[in-house]
DOMI-90221 format. One record per residue (C-alpha): residue in three letters; x, y, z. Coordinates in steps of 0.02 Angstrom, whole numbers, padded with zeros to 5 digits, always signed. Layout:
BEGIN
ALAXYZ
...
END
This chain:
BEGIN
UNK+00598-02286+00289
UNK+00670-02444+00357
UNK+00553-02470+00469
UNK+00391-02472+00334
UNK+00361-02633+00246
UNK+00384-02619+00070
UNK+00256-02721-00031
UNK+00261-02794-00233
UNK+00152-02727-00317
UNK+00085-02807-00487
UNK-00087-02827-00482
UNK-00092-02892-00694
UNK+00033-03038-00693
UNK+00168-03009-00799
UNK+00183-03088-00979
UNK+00347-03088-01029
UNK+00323-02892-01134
UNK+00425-02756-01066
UNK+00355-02627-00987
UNK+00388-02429-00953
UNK+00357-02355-00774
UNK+00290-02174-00792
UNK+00289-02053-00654
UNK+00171-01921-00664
UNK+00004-01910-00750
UNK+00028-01712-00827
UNK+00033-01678-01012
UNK+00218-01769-01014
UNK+00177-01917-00938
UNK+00017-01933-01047
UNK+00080-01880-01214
UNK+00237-02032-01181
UNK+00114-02169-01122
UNK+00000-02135-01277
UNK+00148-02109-01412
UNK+00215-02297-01321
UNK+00051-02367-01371
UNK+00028-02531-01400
UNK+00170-02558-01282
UNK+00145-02598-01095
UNK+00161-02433-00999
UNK+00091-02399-00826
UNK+00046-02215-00762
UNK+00094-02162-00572
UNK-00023-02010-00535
UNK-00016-01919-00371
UNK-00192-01860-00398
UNK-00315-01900-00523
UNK-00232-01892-00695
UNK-00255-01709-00779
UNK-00272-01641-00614
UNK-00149-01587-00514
UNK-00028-01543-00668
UNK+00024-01371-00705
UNK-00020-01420-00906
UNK-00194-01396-00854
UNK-00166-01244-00795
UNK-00081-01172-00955
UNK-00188-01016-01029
UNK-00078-00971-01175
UNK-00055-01120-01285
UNK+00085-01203-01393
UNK+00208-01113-01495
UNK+00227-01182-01647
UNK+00288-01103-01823
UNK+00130-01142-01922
UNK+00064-00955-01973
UNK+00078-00864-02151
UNK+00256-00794-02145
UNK+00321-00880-01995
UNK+00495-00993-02004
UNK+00542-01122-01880
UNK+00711-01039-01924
UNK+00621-00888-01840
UNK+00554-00986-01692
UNK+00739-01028-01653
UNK+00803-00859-01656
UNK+00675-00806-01556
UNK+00712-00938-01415
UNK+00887-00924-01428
UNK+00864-00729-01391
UNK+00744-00745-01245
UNK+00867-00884-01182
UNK+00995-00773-01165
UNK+01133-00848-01239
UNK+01140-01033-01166
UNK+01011-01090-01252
UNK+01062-01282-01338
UNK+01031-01246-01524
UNK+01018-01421-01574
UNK+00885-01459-01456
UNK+00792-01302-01481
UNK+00828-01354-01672
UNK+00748-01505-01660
UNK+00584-01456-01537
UNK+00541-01325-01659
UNK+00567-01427-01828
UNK+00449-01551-01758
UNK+00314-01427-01668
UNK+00223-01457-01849
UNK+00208-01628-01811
UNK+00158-01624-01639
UNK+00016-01541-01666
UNK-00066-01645-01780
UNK-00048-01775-01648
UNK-00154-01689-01527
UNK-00285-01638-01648
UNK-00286-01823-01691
UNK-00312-01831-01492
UNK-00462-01710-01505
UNK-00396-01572-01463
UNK-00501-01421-01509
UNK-00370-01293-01564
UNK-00441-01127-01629
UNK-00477-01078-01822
UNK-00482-00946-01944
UNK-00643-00923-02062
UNK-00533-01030-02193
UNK-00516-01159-02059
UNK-00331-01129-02039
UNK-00268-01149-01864
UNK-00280-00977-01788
UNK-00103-00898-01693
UNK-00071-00766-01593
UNK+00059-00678-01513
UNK+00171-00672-01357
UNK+00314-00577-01287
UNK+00473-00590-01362
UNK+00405-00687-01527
UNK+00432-00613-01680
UNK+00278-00664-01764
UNK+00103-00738-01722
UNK+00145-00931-01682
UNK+00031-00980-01522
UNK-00095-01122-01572
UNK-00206-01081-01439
UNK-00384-01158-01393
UNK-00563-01041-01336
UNK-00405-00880-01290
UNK-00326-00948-01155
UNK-00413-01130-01117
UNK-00267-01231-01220
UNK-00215-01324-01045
UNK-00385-01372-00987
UNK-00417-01424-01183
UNK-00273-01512-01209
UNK-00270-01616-01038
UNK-00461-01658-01050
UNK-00429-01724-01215
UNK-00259-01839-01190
UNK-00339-01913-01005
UNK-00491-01966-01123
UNK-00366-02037-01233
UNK-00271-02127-01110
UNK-00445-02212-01046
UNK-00480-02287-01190
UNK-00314-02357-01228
UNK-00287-02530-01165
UNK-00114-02540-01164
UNK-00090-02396-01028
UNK-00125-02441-00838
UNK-00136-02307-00744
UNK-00141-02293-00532
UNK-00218-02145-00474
UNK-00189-02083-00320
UNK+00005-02171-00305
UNK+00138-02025-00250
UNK+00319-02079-00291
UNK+00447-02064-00158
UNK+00597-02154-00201
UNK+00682-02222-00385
UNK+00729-02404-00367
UNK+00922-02425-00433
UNK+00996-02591-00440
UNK+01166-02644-00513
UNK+01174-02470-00552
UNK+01027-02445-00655
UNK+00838-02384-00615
UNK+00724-02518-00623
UNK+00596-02455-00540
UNK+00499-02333-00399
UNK+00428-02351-00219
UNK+00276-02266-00205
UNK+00140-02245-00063
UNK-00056-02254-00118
UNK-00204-02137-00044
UNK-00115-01982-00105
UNK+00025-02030-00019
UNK-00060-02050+00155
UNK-00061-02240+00127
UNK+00035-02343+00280
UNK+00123-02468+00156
UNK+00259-02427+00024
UNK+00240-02493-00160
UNK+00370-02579-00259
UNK+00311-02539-00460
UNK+00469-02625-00578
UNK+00463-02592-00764
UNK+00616-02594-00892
UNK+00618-02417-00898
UNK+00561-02267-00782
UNK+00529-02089-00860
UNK+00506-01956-00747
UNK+00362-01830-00790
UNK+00346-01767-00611
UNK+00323-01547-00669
UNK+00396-01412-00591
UNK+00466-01325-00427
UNK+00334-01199-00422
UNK+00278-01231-00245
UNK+00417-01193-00157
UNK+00401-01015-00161
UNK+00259-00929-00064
UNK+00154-00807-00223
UNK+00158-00946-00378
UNK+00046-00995-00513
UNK+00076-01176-00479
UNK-00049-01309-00421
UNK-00007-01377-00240
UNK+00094-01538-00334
UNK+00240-01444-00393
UNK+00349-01462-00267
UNK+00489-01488-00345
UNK+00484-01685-00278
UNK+00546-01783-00442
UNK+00689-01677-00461
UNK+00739-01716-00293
UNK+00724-01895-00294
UNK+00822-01907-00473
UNK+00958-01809-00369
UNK+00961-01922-00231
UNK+00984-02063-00331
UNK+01132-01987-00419
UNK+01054-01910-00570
UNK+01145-01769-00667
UNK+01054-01604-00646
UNK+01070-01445-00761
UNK+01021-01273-00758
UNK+00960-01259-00567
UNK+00964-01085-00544
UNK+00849-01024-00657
UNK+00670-00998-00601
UNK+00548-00908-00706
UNK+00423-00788-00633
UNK+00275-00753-00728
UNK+00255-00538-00734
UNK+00063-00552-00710
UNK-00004-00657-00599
UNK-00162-00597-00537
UNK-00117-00504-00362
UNK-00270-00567-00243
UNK-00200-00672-00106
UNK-00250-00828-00191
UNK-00127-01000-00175
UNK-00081-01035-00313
UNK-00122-00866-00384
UNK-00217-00857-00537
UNK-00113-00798-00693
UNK-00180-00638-00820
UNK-00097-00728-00980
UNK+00025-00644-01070
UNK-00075-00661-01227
UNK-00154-00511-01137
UNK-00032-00412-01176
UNK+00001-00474-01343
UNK-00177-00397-01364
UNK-00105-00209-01335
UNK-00147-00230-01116
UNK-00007-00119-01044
UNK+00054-00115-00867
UNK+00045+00037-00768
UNK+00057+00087-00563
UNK-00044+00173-00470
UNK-00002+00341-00532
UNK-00087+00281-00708
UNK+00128+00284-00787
UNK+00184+00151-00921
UNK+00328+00086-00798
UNK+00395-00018-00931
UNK+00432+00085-01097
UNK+00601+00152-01020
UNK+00670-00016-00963
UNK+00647-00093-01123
UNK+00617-00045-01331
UNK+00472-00188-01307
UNK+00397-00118-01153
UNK+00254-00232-01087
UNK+00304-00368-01209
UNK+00488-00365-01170
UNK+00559-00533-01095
UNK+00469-00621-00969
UNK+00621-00580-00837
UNK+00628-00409-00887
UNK+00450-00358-00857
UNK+00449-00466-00672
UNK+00592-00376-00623
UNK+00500-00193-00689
UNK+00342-00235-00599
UNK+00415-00312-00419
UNK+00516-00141-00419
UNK+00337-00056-00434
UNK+00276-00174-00287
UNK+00398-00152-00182
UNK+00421+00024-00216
UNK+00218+00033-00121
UNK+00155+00084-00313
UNK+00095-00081-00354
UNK+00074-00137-00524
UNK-00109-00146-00632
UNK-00129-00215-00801
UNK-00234-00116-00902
UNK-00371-00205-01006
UNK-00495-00099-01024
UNK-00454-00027-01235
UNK-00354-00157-01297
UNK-00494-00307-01259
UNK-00667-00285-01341
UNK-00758-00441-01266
UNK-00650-00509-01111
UNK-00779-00638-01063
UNK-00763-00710-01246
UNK-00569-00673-01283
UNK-00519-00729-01123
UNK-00661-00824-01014
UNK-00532-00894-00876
UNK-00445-00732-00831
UNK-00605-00644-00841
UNK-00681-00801-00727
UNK-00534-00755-00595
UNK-00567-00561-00581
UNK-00746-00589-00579
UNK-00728-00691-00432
UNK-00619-00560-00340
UNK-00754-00435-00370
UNK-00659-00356-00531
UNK-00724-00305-00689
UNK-00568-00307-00809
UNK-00695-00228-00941
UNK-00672-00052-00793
UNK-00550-00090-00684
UNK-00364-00122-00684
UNK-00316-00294-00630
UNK-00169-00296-00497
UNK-00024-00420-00517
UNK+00120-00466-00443
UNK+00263-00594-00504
UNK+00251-00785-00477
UNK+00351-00931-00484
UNK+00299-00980-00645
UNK+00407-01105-00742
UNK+00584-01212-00712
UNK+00720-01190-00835
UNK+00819-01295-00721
UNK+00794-01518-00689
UNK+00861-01671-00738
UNK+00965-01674-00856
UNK+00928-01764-01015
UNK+00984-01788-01193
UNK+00901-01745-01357
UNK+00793-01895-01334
UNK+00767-01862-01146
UNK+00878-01998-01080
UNK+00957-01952-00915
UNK+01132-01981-00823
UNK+01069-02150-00746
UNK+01050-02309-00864
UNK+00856-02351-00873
UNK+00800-02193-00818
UNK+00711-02049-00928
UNK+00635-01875-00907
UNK+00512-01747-01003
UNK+00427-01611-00961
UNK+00449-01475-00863
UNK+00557-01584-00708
UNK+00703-01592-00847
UNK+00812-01450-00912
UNK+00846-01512-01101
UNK+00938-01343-01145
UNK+00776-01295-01230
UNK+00750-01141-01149
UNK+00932-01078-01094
UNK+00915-00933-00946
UNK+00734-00888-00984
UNK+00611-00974-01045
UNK+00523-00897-01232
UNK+00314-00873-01197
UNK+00218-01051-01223
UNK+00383-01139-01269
UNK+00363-01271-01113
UNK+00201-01367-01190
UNK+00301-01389-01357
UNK+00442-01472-01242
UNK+00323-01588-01144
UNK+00271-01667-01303
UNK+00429-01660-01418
UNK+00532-01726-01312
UNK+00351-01861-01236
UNK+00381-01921-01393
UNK+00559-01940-01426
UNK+00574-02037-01272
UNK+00416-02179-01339
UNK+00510-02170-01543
UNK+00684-02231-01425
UNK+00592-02364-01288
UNK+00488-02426-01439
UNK+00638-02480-01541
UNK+00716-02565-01376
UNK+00533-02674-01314
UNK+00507-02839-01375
UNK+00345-02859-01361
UNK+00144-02754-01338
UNK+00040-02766-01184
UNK-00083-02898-01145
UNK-00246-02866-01203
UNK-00319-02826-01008
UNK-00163-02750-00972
UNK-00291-02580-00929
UNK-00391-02694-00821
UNK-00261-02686-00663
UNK-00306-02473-00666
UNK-00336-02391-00499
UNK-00423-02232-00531
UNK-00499-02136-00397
UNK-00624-01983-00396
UNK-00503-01907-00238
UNK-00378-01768-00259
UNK-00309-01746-00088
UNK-00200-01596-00070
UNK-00061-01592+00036
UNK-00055-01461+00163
UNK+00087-01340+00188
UNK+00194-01419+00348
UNK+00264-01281+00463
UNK+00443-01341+00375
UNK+00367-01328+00194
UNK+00279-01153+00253
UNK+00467-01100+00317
UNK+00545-01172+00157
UNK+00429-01077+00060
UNK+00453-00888+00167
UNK+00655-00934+00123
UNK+00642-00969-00046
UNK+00534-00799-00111
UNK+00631-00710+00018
UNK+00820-00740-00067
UNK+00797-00825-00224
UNK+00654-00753-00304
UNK+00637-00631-00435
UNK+00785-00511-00362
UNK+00941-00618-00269
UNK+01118-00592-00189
UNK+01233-00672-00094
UNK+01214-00617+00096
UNK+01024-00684+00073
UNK+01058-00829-00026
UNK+01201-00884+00116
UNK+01058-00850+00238
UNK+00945-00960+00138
UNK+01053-01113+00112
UNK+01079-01110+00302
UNK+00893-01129+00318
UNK+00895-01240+00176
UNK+01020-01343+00279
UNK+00931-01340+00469
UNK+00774-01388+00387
UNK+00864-01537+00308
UNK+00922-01607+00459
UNK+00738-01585+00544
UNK+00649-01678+00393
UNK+00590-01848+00467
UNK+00495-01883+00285
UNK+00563-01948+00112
UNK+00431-01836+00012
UNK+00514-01688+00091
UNK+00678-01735+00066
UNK+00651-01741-00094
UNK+00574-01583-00083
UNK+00729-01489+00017
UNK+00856-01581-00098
UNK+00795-01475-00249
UNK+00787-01325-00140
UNK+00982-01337-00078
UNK+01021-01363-00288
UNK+00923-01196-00330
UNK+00995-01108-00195
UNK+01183-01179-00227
UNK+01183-01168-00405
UNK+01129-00979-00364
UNK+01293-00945-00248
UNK+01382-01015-00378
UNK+01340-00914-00540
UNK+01435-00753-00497
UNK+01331-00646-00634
UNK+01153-00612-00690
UNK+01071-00694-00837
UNK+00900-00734-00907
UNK+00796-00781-00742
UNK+00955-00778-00607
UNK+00960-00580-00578
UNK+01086-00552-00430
UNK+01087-00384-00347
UNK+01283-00413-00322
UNK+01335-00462-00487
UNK+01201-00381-00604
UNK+01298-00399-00763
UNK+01308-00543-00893
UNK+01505-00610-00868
UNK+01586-00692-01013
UNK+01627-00839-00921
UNK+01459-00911-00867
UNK+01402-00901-01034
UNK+01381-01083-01032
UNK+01251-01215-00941
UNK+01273-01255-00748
UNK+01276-01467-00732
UNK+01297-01531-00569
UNK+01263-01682-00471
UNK+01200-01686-00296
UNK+01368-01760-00216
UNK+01445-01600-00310
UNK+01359-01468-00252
UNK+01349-01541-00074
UNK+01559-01541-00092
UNK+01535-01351-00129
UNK+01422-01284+00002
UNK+01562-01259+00153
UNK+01660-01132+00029
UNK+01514-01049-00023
UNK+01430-01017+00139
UNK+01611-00936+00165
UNK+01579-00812+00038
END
């Protein structure tokens, strides 16, 4: 990168107010520039804010204790079970005490959450809950909902400048804290680097999603953020455990479109092609067992040449009503989930593992903050509970803006909006032969089923493709690769989303979280590639 000019880039004058530097422009990053407000806070989107964000992607909704007979007490438990036993109960304490709360903030936000004939917000259920909680919006529209209504939010708030079209590539630390980012324009194919300062930096950069080959990710979740927080010397937590959504809808799409698990908390059951109910002997819950279990029941269907269908056709009355975007996606692959079985496969789905961050998502490195799904706040422990992630975007969105507010002298300028760049381009960045390797590697030995001859085998690749990168963005990229993949050697047992062939039983020992830093696990690798 030396040998690209780096350029200042402040195109509002500063006036003296602080200001917070937020990278990404996903339900996170949103929800923390508009809880900052009327503070000076400026947005760094890689595509045009709302898109490119797995939040808008989201068909379930947000879980959220609010329904006759539900507990947050019960919300816990639930999490804590589903997390399988290294879940942080203080933080999962605190996201689901304030769920209440949260949710009245996006309504305020216009959010069009669905209602009983008393006008009551309307829940329903998911695996592994004990009891209807999911606020949800039109079935399984609560992403698109939620994201259309913050970005119109965020327009018409004048303390929020946001850059469209800015990809991050490196975090600015001097005098050993993070002042800043260096970011290219054009989507990232921009010549000239970007210098953007602020008093604080929060990271809101999503998931890891992309780096396996079948996901229900959008092209953007690379895994990128993560990477860059590591490089700069950022504690990391949690890295080996990936979450594969059971159902993703099995047509050869990238990213493949997802069959909700709500679904199935609608009475769908999963059978193969032999018309059996695979799951009710691997688990008392069967198709609504934990979201680990049932991946690991269906792949062994897959892979078995049985294949795996989810079966619609009693348990949903009006699909195109109850569920207009899965019933969009089958219609488009000529299937009529009303007749026909819909076949799925498991995806990389959702990160348990990311930066690591306190209960008020402050990070390892002074200045520097994270939400969302790029951190690993000990919310979700091995395995992720059903629509617990959009709860954590926004809990912990707004934790971070209650801290910065109390440290920030003074608002933003009146125009401060005026210096926007917003652009009606979403380029998408095209798999590089590397990134299409990187990919093959990663489903290959650290997907849903792992163990340690193919994870050796994929840090090696990990490695050579390391030393080939000639780009910053992919470094990043490989950096959180080698920390899945290392973090994986290195957990001798199986737990939540980590299943190892090798080791497939829980161990005492590991009952505990996995934090690491990048010089750490790079000071690890010889003896594990030893075995």
């Amino acid at each position: 990168m030396a040998s690209t000019a780096i350029a200042a880039f402040v195109p509002k004058p500063r006036t003296g107010s602080d200001d917070v530097v937020i990278i990404g422009g996903g339900l996170a990053g949103l929800f923390c520039a508009l809880k900052l407000a009327p503070k000076a806070v400026t947005v760094l989107a890689a595509a045009p804010i709302g898109r490119g964000a797995s939040s808008a992607w989201a068909q379930a909704g947000i879980a959220a204790a609010v329904g006759a007979g539900d507990t947050t007490d019960k919300h816990i438990a639930d999490t804590i079970i589903a997390g399988d036993g290294i879940v942080d109960e203080a933080v999962i304490g605190a996201m689901a005490g304030e769920a209440a709360d949260r949710i009245h903030d996006l309504l305020e936000y216009g959010v069009p959450f669905d209602r009983d004939l008393e006008g009551k917000l309307a829940v329903s259920r998911e695996a592994a809950h004990s009891e209807s909680r999911i606020v949800r919006v039109k079935g399984d529209m609560a992403g698109r909902a939620i994201m259309a209504a913050l970005v119109a939010a965020v327009r018409k708030t004048p303390s929020i400048r946001v850059l469209e079209g800015y990809v991050a590539e490196e975090l600015i630390v001097e005098d050993g804290r993070v002042s800043g980012v260096v970011a290219r324009d054009k989507a990232g194919s921009g010549e000239e680097l970007h210098r953007i300062t602020g008093t604080h930096v929060v990271m809101a950069t999503g998931g890891i999603g992309h780096l396996y080959e079948v996901t229900t990710n959008p092209t953007e979740a690379r895994g990128g953020g993560i990477g860059m927080a590591a490089r700069a010397g950022a504690r990391l937590a949690d890295m080996e455990f990936v979450q594969f959504h059971p159902t993703a809808i099995h047509i050869g799409k990238d990213p493949a479109p997802l069959a909700t698990e709500a679904l199935r908390g609608h009475g769908a059951t999963l059978v193969n092609s032999a018309g059996e109910r695979f799951m009710l002997p691997l688990h008392p819950d069967a198709e609504l067992g934990p979201r680990d279990v049932v991946a690991r029941g269906i792949f062994a269907e897959v892979k078995a040449g049985r294949g795996a269908f989810l079966d619609c056709r009693t348990a949903i009355h009006d699909f195109e009503a109850e569920f207009p975007t899965v019933y969009g996606y089958c219609t488009a692959a000529g299937i009529n989930p009303a007749k026909d079985l819909i076949p799925v496969i498991p995806a990389a789905h959702y990160f348990m593992g990311g930066i690591w961050t306190d209960i008020v998502g402050r990070s390892s490195l002074p200045g520097f903050w994270a939400c969302g799904e790029c951190t690993s706040t000990g919310a979700h422990g091995a395995n992720r509970l059903a629509s617990n992630s959009l709860l954590e975007a926004v809990v912990f969105a707004a934790r971070i803006a209650e801290t910065l507010k109390a440290e920030m002298r003074g608002d933003a300028p009146a125009d401060w909006q005026a210096g926007s760049v917003t652009t009606d381009e979403h380029m998408t960045e095209n798999d590089h032969p590397n990134m299409v390797a990187l990919r093959q590697t990663m489903s290959a030995h650290l997907g849903v089923l792992r163990d340690g001859e193919g994870m050796r085998e994929a840090l090696r690749t990990i490695l050579k493709l390391a030393n080939e990168s000639h780009s910053v963005r992919f470094d990043n990229v490989i950096t959180t690769a080698k920390l899945i993949a290392v973090c994986a050697l290195n957990r001798l047992e199986s737990r939540g989303g980590h299943f190892r062939t090798d080791y497939p039983q829980e161990m005492p020992y590991w009952k505990r979280r996995t934090i690491v830093t990048l010089d750490q696990a790079n000071a690890i690798i010889p003896d594990l590639l030893e075995g």
